[in-house]
N, C-alpha and C positions, 0 to 999 in steps of 0.2 A: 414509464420507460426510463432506466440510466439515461441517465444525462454524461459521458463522457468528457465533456470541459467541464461544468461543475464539480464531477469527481475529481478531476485533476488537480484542478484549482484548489480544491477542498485538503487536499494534500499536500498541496506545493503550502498554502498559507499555513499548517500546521507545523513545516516544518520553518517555516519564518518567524510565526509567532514562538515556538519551544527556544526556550532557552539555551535547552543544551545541546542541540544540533543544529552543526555548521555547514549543512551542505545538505541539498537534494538533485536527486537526478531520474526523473521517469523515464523508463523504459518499457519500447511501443511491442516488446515481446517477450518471453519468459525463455529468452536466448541468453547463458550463462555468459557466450563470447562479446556479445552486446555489453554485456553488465561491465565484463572487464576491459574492455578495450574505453569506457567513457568512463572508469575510476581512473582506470590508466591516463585520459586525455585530462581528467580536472586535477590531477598532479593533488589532491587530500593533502593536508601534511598530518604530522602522528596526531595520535589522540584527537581528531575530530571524529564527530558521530554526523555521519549522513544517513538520511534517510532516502531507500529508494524505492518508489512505487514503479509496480508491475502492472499490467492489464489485466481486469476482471475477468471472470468466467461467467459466462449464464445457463441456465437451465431453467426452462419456462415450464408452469406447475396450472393447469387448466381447469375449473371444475367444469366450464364449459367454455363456446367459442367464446362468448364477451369477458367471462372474467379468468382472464388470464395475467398470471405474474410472474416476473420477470427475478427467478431465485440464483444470488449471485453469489460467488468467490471472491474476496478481493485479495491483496496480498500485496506487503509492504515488509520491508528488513529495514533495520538500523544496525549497522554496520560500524566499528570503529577501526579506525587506521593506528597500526603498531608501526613501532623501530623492528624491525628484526633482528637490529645492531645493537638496539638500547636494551633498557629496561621496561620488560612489560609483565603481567601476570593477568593470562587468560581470566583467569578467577573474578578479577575484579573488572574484565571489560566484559566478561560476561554479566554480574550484576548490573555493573550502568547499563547497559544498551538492555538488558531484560526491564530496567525501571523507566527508561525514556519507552520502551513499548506498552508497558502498562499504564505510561503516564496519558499513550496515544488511545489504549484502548477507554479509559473514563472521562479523557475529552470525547470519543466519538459517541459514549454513553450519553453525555452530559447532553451533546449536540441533539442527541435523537428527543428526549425528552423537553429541550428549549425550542424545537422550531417544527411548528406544526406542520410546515410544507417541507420540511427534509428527508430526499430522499435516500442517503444511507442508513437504512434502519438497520443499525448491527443487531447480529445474534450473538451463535457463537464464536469464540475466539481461540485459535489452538496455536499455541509456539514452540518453532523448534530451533536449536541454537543453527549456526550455520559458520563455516569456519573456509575462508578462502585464502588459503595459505599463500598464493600466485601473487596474492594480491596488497599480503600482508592486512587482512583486514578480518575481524567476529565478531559475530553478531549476533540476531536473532531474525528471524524470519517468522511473520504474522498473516497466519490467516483466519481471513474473519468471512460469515455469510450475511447476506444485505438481500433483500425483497424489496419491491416497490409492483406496483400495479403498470401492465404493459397496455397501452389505450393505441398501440398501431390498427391503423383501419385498413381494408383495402381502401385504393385510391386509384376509379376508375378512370380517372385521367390520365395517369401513367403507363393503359395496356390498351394495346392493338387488338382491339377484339369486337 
């Protein structure tokens, strides 16, 4: 089963450990108004690259009742903050924030192959630019798919029956 703090965690340290992103911010829903209103409150200054993870999606994949697994979305953007006043060129915040997300996808490669109890085992990875003009911020937006084995039991403890 996801472990949902571990996932978080797992992403909050990535973007503490990367060099080159100054800022993360999870959010508890894939509400665009959400995103803006907490880029809006952490006040970015330009040219910082945040990372922001979103909540997974799951769809569970059965050969039978016991071995069932837990087949997930995850999705993360790295985002950089422009002047809208200054100098900027899409072009080249496009490369960075496409190269801090490839830098994201062969650590979480790397992660899968170093640690035998990890459970985001990434597949595939698909990017698509993402441009928030309101916000003065682009980026790229990553979504990757992760499996892990779901061991929920019933627990007859829990039912009036």
């Amino acid at each position: 089963m996801i472990d949902i703090v571990k996932y978080n965690s797992y992403f909050k340290n990535i973007a503490e450990q990367h060099k080159g992103i100054t800022g993360f911010l999870k959010l508890s829903t894939k509400d665009l108004g959400e995103a803006q209103t907490a880029i809006r409150d952490s006040n970015f200054p330009a040219e910082s690259n945040i990372l922001v993870l979103e909540n997974f999606e799951i769809k569970q994949k059965a050969a039978n009742h016991d071995q069932v697994a837990d087949i997930a979305t995850g999705l993360f953007s790295v985002f950089q903050v422009f002047n809208p006043r200054g100098k900027y060129d899409l072009e080249v915040i496009a490369a960075e924030t496409l190269q801090i997300c490839r830098q994201i996808e062969a650590r979480m490669r790397r992660d899968q192959c170093d640690y035998s109890n990890y459970d985001l085992l990434s597949g595939s990875f698909e990017f698509e630019p993402c441009h928030a003009p309101l916000l003065n911020m682009f980026g790229w937006r990553v979504f990757f798919d992760f499996a892990t084995h779901n061991n929920t039991e019933y627990d007859y403890n829990i039912w009036n029956e």
